[in-house]
C-alpha positions as CSV (number, residue, x, y, z in Angstrom):
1,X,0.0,0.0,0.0
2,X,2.7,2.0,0.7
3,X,4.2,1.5,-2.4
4,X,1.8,2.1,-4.7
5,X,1.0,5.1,-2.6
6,X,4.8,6.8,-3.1
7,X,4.6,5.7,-7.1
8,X,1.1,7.8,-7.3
9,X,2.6,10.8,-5.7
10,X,6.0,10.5,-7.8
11,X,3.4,10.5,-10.5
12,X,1.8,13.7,-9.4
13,X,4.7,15.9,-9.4
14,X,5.8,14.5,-12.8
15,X,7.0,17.6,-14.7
16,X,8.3,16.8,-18.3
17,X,9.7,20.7,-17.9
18,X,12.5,19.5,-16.2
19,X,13.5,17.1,-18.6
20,X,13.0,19.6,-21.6
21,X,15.6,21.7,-19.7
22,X,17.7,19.2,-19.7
23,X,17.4,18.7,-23.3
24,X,17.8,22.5,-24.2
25,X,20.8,22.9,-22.2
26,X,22.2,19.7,-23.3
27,X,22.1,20.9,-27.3
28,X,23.3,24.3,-26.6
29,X,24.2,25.9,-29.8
30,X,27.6,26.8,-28.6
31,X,28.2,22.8,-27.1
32,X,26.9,21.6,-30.6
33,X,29.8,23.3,-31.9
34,X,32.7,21.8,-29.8
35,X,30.8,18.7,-31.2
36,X,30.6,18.6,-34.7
37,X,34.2,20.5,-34.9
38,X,35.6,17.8,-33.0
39,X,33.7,15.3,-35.1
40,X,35.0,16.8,-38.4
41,X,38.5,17.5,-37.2
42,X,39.4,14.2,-35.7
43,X,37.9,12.0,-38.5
44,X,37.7,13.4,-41.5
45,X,40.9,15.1,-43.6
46,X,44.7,13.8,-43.3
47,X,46.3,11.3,-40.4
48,X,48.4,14.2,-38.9
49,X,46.9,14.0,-35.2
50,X,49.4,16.9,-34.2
51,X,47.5,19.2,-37.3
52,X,44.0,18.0,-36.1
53,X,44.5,18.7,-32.3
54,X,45.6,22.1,-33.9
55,X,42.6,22.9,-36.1
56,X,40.4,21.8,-33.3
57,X,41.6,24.0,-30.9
58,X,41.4,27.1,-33.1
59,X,38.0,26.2,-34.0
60,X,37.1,25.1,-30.4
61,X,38.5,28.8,-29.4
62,X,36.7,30.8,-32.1
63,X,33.1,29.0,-32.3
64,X,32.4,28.1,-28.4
65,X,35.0,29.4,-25.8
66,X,35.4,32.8,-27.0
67,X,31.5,33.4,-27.5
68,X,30.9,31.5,-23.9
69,X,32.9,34.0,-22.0
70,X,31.8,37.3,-23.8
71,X,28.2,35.9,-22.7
72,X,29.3,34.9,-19.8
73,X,31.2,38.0,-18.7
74,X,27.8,40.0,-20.2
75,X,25.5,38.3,-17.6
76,X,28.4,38.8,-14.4
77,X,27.7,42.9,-15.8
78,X,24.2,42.5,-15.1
79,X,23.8,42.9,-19.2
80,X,21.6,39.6,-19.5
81,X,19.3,37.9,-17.2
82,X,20.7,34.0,-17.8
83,X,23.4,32.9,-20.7
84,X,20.4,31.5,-22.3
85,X,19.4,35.2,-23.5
86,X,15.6,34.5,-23.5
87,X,15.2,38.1,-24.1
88,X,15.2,39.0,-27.7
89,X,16.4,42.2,-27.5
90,X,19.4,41.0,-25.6
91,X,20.8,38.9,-28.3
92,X,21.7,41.7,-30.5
93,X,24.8,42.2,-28.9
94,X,26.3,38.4,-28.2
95,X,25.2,37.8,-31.8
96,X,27.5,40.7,-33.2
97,X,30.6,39.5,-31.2
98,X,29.7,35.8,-31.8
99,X,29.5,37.0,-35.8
100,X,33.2,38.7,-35.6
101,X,34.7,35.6,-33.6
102,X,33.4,33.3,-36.1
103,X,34.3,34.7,-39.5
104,X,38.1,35.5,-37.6
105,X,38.4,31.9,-37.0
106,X,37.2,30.5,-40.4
107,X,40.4,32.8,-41.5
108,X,42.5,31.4,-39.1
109,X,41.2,27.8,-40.3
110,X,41.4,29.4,-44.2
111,X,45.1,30.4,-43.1
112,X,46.0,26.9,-41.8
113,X,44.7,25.2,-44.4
114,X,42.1,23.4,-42.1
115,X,39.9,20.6,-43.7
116,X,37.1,22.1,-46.5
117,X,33.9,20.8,-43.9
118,X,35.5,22.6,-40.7
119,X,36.2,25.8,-42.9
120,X,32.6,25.5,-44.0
121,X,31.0,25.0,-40.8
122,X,32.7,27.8,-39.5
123,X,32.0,30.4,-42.4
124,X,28.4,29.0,-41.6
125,X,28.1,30.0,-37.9
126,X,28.8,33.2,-39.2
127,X,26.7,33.6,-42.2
128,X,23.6,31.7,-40.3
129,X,23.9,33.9,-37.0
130,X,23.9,36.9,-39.1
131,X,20.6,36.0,-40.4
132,X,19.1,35.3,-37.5
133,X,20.4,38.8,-35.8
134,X,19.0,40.5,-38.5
135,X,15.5,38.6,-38.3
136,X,16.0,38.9,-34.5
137,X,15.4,43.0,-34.6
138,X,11.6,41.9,-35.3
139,X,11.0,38.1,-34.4
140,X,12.5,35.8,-32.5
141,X,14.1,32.5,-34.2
142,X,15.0,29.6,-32.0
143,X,18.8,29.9,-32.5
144,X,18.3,26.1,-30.5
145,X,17.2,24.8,-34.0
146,X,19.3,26.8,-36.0
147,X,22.3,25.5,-33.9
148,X,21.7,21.7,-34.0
149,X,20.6,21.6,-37.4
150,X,23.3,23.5,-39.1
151,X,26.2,21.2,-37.8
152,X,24.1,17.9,-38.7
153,X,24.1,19.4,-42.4
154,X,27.9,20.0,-42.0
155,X,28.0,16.4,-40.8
156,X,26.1,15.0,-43.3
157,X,28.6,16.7,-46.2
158,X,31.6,15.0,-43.6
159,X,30.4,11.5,-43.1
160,X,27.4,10.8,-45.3
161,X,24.2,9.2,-44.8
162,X,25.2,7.9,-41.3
163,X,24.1,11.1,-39.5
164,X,20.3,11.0,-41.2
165,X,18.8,9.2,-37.8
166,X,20.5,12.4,-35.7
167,X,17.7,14.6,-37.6
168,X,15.6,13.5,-35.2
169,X,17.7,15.5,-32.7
170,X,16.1,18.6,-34.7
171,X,12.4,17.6,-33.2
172,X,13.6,16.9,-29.9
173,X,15.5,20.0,-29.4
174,X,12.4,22.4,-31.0
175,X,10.2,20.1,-29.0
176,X,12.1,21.5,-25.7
177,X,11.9,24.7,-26.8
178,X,8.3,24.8,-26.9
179,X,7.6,22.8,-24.0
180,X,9.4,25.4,-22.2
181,X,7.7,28.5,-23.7
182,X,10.9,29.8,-24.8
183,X,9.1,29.9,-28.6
184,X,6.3,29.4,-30.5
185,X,6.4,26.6,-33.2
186,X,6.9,28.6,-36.4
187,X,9.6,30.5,-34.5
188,X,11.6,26.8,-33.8
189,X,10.1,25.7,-37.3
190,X,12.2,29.0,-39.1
191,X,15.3,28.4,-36.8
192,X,15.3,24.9,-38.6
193,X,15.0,25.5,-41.8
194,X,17.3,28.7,-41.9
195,X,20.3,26.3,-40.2
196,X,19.4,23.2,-42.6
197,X,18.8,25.3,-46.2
198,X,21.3,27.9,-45.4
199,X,24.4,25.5,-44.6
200,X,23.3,22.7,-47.0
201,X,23.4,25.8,-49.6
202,X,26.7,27.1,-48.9
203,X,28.5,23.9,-48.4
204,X,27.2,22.7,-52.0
205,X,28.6,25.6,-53.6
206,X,31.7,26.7,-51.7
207,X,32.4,24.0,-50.0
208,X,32.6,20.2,-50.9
């Protein structure tokens, strides 16, 4: 009796919101990136581990660590309620720096003569986050969908048809974002799309 009475009141304060946050956090847009550039560093291009520990620390540096900390150091100011920058005025300013840091280190990846698909990626977080910052003056896009399904497209041009079943990763991450009122389902429907036509574009013609 006991039993089934603690299993009824685990039931009762159930709240799938917990997990969704989870999920959010989880697929980040700036931990998708140390991700897929460690995925396309370490297995795709030459055997040189020495050169692919290098390009993945410059594109480590310019697409997550340097972004985190400007965020990061803008919330310690008191410029941003949380590093999640639900506010969508707020992301004006992270997106500009985040824009800069990334198009420096595709450069810096240009200049070392980093694999094509890590080049590509990178000129993408810069060209797909400008899009959205300009979009973001009147609406606000669900960078969340934008960031997981940019990389999976950069993925798919690195290692083929083995990364179609992490699509799914697309739903479950807009799903969250919903869940959590954080946006509305054409806002996480246009985040999508802008991360999976804009870098499947650009890689076809620049970069494979």
């Amino acid at each position: 009796m006991a039993g089934s009475q603690e299993m009824l009141e685990r039931k009762q304060t159930f709240n799938p919101e917990r997990y969704f946050e989870v999920v959010s956090d989880l697929f980040h847009p700036i931990s998708n990136a140390g991700i897929a550039f460690f995925l396309l560093t370490m297995f795709t291009g030459s055997n040189d581990i020495v050169m692919k520990t290098i390009y993945f620390i410059i594109a480590l540096s310019f697409s997550m660590i340097i972004p985190f900390l400007y965020i990061f150091s803008l919330k310690r100011k008191g410029h941003l309620e949380t590093v999640d920058i639900t506010e969508r005025m707020q992301r004006l300013n992270p997106f500009a720096f985040s824009i800069l840091s990334y198009f420096a280190g595709f450069i810096v990846l240009r200049l070392a003569d980093a694999p094509l698909h890590v080049q590509g990626l990178m000129f993408c977080y810069g060209s797909n986050t400008l899009l959205v910052m300009l979009v973001t003056q009147w609406w606000k896009v669900s960078v969340h969908t934008t960031g997981i399904a940019g990389p999976l497209v950069a993925l798919t041009f690195g290692f083929g048809t083995v990364v179609y079943p992490f699509y799914s990763l697309i739903i479950l991450v807009g799903l969250s974002r919903i869940v959590l009122k954080r946006h509305t389902i054409m806002q996480v429907l246009a985040g999508g799309l802008i991360g999976l036509s804009l870098t499947a574009l650009q890689f076809a013609i620049f970069f494979s």
